[in-house]
C-alpha positions, -999 to +999 in steps of 0.1 A: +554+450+001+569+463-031+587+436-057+608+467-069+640+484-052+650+520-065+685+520-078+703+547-100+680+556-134+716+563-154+729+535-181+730+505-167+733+467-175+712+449-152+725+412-142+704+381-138+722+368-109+705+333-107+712+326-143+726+294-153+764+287-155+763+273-189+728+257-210+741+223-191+747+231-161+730+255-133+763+267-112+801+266-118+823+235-104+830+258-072+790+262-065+783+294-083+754+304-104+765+315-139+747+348-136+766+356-101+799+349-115+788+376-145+780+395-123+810+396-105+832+398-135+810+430-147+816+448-115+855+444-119+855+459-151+831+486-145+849+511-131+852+543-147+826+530-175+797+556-163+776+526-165+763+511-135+760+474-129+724+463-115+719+429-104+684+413-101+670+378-093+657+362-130+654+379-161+627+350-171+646+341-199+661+314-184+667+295-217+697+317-230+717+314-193+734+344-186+712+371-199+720+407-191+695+438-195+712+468-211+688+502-200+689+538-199+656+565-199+648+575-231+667+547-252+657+513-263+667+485-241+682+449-249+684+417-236+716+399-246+720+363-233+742+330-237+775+346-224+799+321-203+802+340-170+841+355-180+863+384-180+860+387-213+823+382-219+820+413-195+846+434-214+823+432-246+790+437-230+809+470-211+820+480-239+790+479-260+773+495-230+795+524-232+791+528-267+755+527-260+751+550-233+772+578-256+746+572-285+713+598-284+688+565-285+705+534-279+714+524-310+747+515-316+763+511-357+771+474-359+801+482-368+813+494-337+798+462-319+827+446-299+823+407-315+822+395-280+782+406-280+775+394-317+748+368-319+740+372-280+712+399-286+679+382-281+654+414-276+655+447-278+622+467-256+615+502-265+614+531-240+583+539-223+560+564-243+581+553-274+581+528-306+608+527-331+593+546-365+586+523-394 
């Protein structure tokens, strides 16, 4: 039995869905796991984006709740966390994504970086058969 579903290989932001509501608490007042409610609030806005919205159990970086995985083939990822589960929240991480699945490589001038996703960027992972040059 395979741990791994196929799913569309086009830009994405893949959603830890059993992510914490908030660093204090593991789901919302109403139940709900922070990453769910992302999630949710990514799907809404996605529409027309060209960017897909992937949703896995754990991310394993369960210390920044929240965390999202931004991917596309050929372009260095990210993983962005500590986002409160909002509209807004998944407006900024959409609309980074967009900007990042336009760019040839993934990277993205800071200074079109919607300040919604400013210090939430935690890693950034290379493409596979790539590094970034020195």
């Amino acid at each position: 039995m395979s741990v791994l579903r196929e799913v569309d290989d086009g830009p994405a932001v893949v959603v830890c869905d059993t992510c914490r509501f908030s660093a204090d608490e593991r789901d919302s007042p109403e139940g709900v796991r922070g990453g769910a409610l992302l999630a949710k609030a990514l799907r809404e806005a996605a529409d027309g984006t060209g960017v897909a919205v992937q949703t896995m159990p754990c991310l394993f970086n369960c210390g920044q709740h929240c965390s999202v995985h931004l991917r596309a083939p050929g372009k260095i990822g990210y993983v962005l966390g500590r986002f409160e589960p909002t509209a807004q929240a998944a407006r900024a991480i959409l609309d980074y994504a967009v900007a990042y699945a336009d760019s040839e490589e993934g990277v993205v001038p800071y200074r079109q970086w919607p300040e919604g996703v400013k210090g939430h960027f935690i890693v950034r992972v290379p493409p596979a058969g790539k590094l970034v040059a020195d």
